[in-house]
C-alpha positions as a printed Julia matrix, in Angstrom:
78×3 Matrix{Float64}:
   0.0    0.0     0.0
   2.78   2.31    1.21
   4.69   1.97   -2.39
   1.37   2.44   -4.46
   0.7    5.46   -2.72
   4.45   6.74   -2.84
   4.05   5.86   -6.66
   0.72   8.0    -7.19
   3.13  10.73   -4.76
   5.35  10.85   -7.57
   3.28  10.55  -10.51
   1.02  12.98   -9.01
   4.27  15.27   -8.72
   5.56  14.44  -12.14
   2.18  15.74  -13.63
   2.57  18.53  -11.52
   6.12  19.84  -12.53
   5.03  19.16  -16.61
   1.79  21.43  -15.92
   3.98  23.87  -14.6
   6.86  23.32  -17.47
   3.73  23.88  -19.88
   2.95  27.02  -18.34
   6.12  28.87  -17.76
   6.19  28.41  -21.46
   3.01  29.59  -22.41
   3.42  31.91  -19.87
   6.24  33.39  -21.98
   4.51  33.26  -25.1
   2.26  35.49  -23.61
   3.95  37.87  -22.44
   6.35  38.2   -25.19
   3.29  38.7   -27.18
   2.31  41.9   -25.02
   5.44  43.03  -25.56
   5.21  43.24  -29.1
   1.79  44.64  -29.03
   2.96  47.11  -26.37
   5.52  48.21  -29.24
   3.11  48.22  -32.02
   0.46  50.75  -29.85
   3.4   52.46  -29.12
   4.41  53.02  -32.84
   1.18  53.81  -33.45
   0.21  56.14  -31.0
   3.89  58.02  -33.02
   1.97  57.91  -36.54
  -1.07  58.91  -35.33
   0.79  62.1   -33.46
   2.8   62.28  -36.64
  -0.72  62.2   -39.02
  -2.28  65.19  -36.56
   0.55  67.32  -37.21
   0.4   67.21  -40.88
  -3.05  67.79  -40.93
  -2.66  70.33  -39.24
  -0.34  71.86  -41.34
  -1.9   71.28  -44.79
  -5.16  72.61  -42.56
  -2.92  75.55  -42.4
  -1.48  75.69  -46.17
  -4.9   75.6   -47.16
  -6.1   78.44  -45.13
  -3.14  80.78  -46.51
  -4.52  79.3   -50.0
  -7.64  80.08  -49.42
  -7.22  83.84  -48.25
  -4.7   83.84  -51.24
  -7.33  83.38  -53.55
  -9.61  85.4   -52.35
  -7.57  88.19  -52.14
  -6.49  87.38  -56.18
 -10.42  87.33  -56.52
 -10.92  90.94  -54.54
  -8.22  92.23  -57.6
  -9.47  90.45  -60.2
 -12.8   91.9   -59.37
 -11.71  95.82  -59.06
């Protein structure tokens, strides 16, 4: 009896220490996967900053264009 249940002790344990193999690995998967989409956010959150400064300065550009032609229009008018 003693030996079957020292066997099931260790098999018991065996199963234990593969589980926990198992997930230190997907454990690791995991969180080298939120690193990488960390990174990507972060890039993006840099080309989204980088979009809303161009706009705003063709926004601009096209203001100055705007009055521009208006004022060619005030001239053209006279």
């Amino acid at each position: 009896y003693k030996d079957r249940l020292l066997q099931a002790e260790k098999e018991h344990q065996d199963a234990l220490t593969e589980a926990n193999g198992k997930n230190e690995v997907e454990l690791d998967a995991c969180h080298e996967k939120i690193s990488s989409l960390e990174h990507f956010i972060s890039s993006q959150k840099l080309e989204i900053e980088h979009l809303k400064s161009n706009k705003e300065q063709l926004n601009n550009s096209l203001k100055e264009a705007n009055q521009a032609l208006g004022e060619l229009l005030k001239t053209k008018v006279r």
